[in-house]
N, C-alpha and C positions, 0 to 999 in steps of 0.2 A: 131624947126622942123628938124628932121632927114629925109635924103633923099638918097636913092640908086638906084642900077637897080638890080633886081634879076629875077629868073626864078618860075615861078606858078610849084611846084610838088604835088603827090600824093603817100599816102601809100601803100603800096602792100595789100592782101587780107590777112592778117594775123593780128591779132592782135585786139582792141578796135577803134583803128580810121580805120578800113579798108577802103581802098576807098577814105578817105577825101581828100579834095584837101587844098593844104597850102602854105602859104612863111613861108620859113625859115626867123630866127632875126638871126643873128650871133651873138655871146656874144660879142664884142666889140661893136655892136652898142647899142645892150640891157642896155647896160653897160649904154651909153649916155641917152640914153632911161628914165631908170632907176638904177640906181647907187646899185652895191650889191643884186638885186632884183632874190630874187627865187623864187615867189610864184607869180598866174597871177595875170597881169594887164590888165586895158582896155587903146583902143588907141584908136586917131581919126587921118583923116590927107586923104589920098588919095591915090588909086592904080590907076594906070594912069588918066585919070580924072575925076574916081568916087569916089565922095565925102564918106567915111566911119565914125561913130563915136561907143563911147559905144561895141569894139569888141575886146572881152576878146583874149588877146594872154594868151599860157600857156609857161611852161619852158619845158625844155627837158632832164631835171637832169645835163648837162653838160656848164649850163651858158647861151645854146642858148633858143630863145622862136620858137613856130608856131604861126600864123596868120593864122587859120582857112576859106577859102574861099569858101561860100557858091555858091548855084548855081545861086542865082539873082546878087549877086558881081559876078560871071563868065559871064552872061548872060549881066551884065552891061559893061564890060570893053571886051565882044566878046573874049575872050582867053579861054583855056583850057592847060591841064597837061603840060610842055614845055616850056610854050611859056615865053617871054621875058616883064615885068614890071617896070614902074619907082612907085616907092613904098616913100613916106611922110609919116612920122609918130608922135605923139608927143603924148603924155601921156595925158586921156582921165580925167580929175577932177570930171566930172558931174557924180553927184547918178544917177543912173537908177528910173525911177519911177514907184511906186507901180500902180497896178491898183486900179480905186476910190472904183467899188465895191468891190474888198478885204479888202480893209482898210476902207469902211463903214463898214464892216459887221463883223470885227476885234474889233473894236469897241463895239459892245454885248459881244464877248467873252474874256472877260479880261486874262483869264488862255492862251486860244491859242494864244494873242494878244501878250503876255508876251514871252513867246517860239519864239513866231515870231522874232519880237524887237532882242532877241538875238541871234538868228540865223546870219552868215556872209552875207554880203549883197549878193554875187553869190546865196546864195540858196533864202534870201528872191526873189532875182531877178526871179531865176528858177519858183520859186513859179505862181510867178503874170505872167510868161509870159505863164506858161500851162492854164494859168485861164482864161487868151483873147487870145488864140491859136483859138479857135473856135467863131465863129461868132454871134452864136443864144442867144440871154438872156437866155432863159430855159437850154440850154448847161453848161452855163458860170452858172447859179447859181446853179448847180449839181455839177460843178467843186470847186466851191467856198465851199460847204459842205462837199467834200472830203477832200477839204484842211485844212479846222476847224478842222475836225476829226484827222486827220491826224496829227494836230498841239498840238490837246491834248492827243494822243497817244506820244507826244513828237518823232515825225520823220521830220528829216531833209528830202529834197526834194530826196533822193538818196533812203533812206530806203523806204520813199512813194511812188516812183515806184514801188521798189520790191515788196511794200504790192499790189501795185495795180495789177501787173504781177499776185502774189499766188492768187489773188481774182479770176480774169481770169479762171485759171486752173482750179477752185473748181466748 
């Protein structure tokens, strides 16, 4: 377990993370972290004393990662933009779990099932968590038939936003 004390910031309104609130990794801890590592990983461990797991840091092209800090992690640890954190961290092992009804219903479709399978796990992940993002069964299996579709249109989860954005518009 890696452990520091760093400060919660946020990006300026410019850019793709406008807004977001994050800790910096510096590269020498990254380094500890994960040895060599350019590409995200998931951590578990603790910002002051809420428990976090499964939370994809990314890189920042020069070695260091961000730690994405959403607003129930802000909401849990009472801090905002500034403020001062003791930050644990240790490299996150556990798959993320698909949801059951994607992967029953993955199961009829052999062809999207296939697509799915070798898609990276981030996007399967993406996948299953827009699919229980909503509460309702009749939601979730409207979602879940987008996703097939979607799957055998061979689109990762990035391009099947976009299709879902162009559908919007029309």
């Amino acid at each position: 377990m890696t452990s520091y004390t760093t400060s919660l910031q946020q990006f300026d309104e410019k850019g793709e993370k406008s807004g977001w609130t994050y800790i910096l990794i510096p590269q020498d801890i990254a380094e500890v972290l994960r040895p060599g590592s350019r590409k995200t990983f998931r951590v578990k461990g603790k910002i002051d004393s809420h428990a976090i797991k499964a939370v994809a840091v990314m890189p920042m092209g020069d070695g260091s990662f961000i730690l994405p800090v959403n607003a129930s992690m802000r909401k849990a640890i009472g801090k905002r933009k500034g403020a001062m954190v003791n930050l644990s961290l240790t490299v996150d092992h556990a798959q993320p779990e698909i949801s059951y009804a994607l992967a029953v219903c993955l199961v009829d479709e052999p062809q999207a099932k296939a697509f799915f399978e070798q898609l990276p796990l981030s996007q399967r992940n993406y996948y299953s968590k827009w699919v229980v993002a909503v509460k309702s069964p009749s939601l979730q299996a409207d979602r879940i038939a987008q996703v097939i579709d979607a799957l055998h249109l061979g689109y990762n989860f990035v391009r099947f936003m976009q299709y879902l954005k162009e559908k919007k518009k029309q």
